[in-house]
C-alpha positions as CSV (number, residue, x, y, z in Angstrom):
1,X,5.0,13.3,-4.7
2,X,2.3,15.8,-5.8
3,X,-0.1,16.1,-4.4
4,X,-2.2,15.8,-8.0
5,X,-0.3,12.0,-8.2
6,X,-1.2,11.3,-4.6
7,X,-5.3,11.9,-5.4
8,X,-5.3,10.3,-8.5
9,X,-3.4,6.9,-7.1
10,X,-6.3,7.3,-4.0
11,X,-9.0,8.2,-7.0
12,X,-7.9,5.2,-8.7
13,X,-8.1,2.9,-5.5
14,X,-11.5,3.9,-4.6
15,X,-12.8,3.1,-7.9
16,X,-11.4,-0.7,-7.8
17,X,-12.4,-0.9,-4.2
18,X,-15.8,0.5,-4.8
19,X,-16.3,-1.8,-8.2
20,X,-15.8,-5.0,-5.9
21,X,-17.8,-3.6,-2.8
22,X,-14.7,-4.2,-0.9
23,X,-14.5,-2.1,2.7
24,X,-11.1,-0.8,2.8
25,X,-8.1,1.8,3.9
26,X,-6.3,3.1,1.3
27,X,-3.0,4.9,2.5
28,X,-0.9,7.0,-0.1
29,X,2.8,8.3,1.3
30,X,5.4,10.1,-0.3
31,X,8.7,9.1,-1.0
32,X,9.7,10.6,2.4
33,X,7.2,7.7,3.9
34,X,4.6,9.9,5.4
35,X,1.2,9.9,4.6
36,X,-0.2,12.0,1.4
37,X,-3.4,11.0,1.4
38,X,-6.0,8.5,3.0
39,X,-9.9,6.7,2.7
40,X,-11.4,4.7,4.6
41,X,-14.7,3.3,2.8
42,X,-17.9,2.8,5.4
43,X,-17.8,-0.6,7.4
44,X,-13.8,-0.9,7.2
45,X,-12.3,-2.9,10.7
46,X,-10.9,-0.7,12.5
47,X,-7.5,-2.5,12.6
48,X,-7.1,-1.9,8.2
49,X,-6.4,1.7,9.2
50,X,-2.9,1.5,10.4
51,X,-2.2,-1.6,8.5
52,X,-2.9,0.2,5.1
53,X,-0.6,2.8,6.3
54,X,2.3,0.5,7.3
55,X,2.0,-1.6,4.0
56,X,2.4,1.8,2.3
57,X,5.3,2.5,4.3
58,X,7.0,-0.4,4.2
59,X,6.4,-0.4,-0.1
60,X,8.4,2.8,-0.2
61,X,11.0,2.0,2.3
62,X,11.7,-1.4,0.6
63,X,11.4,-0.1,-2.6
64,X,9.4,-2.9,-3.5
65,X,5.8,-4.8,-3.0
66,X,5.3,-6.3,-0.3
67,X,4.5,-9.3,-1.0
68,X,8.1,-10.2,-2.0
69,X,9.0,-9.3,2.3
70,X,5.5,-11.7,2.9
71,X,6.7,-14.6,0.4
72,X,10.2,-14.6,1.5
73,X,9.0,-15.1,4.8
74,X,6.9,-17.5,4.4
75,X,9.9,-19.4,2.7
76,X,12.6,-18.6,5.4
77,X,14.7,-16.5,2.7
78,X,14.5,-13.1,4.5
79,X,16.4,-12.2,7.6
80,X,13.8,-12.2,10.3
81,X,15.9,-8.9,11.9
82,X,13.8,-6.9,9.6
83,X,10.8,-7.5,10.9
84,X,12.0,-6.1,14.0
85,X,12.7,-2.5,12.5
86,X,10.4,0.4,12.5
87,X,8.2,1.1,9.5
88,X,8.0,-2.8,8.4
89,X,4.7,-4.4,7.5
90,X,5.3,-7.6,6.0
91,X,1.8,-8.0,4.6
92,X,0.6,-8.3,0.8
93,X,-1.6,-4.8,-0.4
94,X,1.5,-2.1,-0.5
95,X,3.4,-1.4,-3.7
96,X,5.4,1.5,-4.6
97,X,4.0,4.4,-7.3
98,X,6.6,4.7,-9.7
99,X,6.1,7.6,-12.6
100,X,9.0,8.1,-15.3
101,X,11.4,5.0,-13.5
102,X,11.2,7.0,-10.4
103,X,9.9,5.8,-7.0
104,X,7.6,8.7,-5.6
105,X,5.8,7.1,-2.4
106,X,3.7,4.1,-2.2
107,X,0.1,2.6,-1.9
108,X,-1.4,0.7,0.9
109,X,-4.3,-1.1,1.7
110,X,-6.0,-3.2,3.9
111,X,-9.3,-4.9,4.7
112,X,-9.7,-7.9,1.9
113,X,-7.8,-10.7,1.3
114,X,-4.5,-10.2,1.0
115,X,-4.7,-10.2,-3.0
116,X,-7.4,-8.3,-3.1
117,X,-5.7,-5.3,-1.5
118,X,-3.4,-5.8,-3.7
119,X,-4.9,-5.8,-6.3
120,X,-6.6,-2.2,-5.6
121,X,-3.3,-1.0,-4.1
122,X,-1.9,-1.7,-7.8
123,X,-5.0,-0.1,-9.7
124,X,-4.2,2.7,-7.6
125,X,-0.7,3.4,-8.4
126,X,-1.2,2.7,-11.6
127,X,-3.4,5.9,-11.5
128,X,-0.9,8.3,-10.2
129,X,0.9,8.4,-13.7
């Protein structure tokens, strides 16, 4: 990822987070899983810093948002081994940034509801294109 995409998906997360008033950590990673870019807006917990950077982790190690490794826990479909490995945060707010079909990092955040960070985490990788 350049780092041009990885400001403008952080650029683009700020703005949905700031719109709403929402306190959160923003994490951006490359496709190598390690982190590109980071915020953390005033008033954020503490704790949302290394969970925005493990739900953008996990997004680009899975491939996939996260909140298909939270749902299919929740419903007993996913092997629980996975949980165990390094690098998984099975939490809603991470989504990969994909530009031309290609996956090149990911998006976390935490420090809302679950949907909201998702919600900016998605605004935000929509921005890297």
């Amino acid at each position: 990822m350049s780092m041009d995409a990885a400001r403008k998906a952080l650029a683009g997360a700020e703005v949905e987070a700031k719109k709403n008033n929402w306190p959160v950590a923003i994490a951006v990673v490359d496709s190598s899983g390690k982190l590109a870019a980071f915020s953390k807006k005033d008033n954020t917990q503490h704790a949302s810093v290394d969970s925005a950077i493990g739900k953008a982790v996990t997004a680009n190690n899975l491939k996939r948002p996260n909140k298909a490794l939270q749902d299919g826990t929740a419903q007993g479909v996913v092997d629980l081994r996975i949980l165990g490995q390094p690098g998984i945060t099975p939490l809603e707010g991470g989504v990969p940034i994909v530009v031309d079909g290609k996956i090149i990092g990911a998006i976390g955040v935490s420090g809302v509801m679950s949907n909201q960070d998702s919600e900016v985490a998605m605004t935000g990788a929509a921005a890297a294109k």
